[in-house]
Residue frames relative to the residue before (quaternion, step in Angstrom):
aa qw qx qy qz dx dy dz
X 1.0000 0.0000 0.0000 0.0000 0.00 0.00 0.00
X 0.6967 0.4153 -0.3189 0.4903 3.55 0.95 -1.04
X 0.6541 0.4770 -0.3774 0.4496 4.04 0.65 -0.07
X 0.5011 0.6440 -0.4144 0.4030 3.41 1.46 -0.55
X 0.6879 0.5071 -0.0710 0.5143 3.19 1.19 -2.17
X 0.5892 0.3685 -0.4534 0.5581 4.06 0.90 0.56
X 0.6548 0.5766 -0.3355 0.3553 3.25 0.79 -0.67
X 0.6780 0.4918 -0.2027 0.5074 3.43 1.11 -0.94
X 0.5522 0.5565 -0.3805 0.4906 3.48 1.39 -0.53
X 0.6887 0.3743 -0.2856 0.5514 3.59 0.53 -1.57
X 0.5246 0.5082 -0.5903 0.3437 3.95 -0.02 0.13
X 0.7515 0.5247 -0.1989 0.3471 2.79 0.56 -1.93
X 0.5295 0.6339 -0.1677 0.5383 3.36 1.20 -0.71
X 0.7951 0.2215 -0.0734 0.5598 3.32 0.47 -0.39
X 0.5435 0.4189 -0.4559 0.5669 3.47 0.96 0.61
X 0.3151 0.6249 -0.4427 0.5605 3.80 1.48 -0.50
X 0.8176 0.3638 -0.2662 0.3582 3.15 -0.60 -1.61
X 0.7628 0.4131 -0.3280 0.3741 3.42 0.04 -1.18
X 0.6497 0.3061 -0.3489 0.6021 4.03 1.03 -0.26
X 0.4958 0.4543 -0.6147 0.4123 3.79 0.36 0.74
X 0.7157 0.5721 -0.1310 0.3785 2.98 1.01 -1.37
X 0.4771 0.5077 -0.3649 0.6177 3.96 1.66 0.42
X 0.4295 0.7589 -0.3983 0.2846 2.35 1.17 -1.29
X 0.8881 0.3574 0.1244 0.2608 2.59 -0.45 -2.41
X 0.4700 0.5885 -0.2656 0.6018 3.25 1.93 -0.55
X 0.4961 0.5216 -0.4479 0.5303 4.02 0.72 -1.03
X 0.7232 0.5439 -0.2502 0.3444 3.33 -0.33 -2.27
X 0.8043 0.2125 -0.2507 0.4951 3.92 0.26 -0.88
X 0.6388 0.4642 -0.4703 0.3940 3.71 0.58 -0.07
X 0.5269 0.5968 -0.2879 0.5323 3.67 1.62 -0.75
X 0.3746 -0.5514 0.6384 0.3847 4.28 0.90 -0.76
X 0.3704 0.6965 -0.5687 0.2331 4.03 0.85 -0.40
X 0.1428 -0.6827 0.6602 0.2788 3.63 -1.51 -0.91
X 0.3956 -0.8516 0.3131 0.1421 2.89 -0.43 1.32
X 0.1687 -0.8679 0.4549 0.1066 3.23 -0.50 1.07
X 0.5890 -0.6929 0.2741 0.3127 3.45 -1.24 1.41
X 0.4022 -0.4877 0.5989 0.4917 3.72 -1.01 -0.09
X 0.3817 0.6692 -0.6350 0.0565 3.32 -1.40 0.79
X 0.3950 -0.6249 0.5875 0.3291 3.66 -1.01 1.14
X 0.0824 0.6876 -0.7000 -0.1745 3.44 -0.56 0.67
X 0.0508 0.6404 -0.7419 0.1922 3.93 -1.23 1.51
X 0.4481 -0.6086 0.6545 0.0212 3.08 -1.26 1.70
X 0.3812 -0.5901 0.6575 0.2722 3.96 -1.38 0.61
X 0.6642 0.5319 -0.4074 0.3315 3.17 0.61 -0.98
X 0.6864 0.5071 -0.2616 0.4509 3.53 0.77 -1.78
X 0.5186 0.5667 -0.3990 0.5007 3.78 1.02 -0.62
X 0.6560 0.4361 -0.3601 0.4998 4.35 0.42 -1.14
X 0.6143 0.4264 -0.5144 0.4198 3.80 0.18 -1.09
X 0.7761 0.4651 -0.3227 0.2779 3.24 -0.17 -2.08
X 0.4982 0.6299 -0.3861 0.4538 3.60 1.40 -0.39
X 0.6631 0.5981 -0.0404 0.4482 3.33 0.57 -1.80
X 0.7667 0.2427 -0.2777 0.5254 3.61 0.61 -0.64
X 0.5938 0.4838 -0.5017 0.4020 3.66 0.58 -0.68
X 0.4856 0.6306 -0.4674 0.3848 4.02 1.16 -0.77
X 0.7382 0.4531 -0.2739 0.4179 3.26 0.42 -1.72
X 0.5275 0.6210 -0.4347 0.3836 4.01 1.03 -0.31
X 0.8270 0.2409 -0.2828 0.4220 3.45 0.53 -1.74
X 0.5035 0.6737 -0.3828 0.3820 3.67 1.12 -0.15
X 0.5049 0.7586 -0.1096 0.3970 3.33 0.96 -0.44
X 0.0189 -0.8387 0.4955 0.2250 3.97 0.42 0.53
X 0.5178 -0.7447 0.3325 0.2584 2.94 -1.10 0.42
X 0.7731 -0.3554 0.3229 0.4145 3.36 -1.10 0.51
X 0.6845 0.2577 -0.2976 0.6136 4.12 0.58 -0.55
X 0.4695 0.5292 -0.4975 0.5021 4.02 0.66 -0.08
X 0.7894 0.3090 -0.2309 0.4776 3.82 0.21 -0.94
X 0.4368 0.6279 -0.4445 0.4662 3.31 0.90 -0.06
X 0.8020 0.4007 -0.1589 0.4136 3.16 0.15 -1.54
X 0.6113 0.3252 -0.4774 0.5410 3.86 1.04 -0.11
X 0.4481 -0.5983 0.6347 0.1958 3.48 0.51 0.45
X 0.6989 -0.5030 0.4186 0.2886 4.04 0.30 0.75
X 0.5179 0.7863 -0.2554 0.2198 3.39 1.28 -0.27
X 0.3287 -0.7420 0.4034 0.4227 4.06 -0.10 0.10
X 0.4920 -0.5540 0.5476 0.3888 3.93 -0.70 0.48
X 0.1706 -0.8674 0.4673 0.0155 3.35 -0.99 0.73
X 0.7755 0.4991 -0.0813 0.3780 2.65 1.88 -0.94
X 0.5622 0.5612 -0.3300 0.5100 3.50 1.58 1.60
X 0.5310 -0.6924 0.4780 0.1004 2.82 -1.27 1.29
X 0.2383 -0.6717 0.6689 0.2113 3.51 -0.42 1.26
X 0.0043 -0.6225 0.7807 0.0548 3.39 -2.23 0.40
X 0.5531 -0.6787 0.3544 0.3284 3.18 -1.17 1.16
X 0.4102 -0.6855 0.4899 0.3490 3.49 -1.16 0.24
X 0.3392 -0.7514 0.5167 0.2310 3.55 -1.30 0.88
């Protein structure tokens, strides 16, 4: 099973290569420059996009604020904090 599961790796692998490798053949017979494969994904841009969709479902909606009509809640009892 475990030579089966290398085997399928080094194919797969090596079909990679061989379409990088048109790839790169295309690109110089074209005068192109070949450009690398690269995911190019910021952590950072990954936290915001995280961070804002939060601030979306958190968020009341537009007919929620309607309906307090802008109004202060009246009905709670503050208690001090310990």
């Amino acid at each position: 099973m475990g030579v089966l599961f290398f085997l399928s790796l080094l194919a797969a692998a090596a079909v990679l290569a061989l379409v990088w490798g048109v790839r790169a053949l295309w690109a110089r017979l074209t005068g192109r420059p070949v450009m690398p494969w690269a995911m190019r994904m910021s952590p950072r841009d990954g936290w915001s996009t995280v961070y804002r969709s939060t601030a979306r479902w958190t968020a009341p909606s537009p007919s929620a604020r309607a309906a307090q009509g802008g109004a202060d809640v009246t009905d709670v009892v503050p208690r001090e904090v310990r």
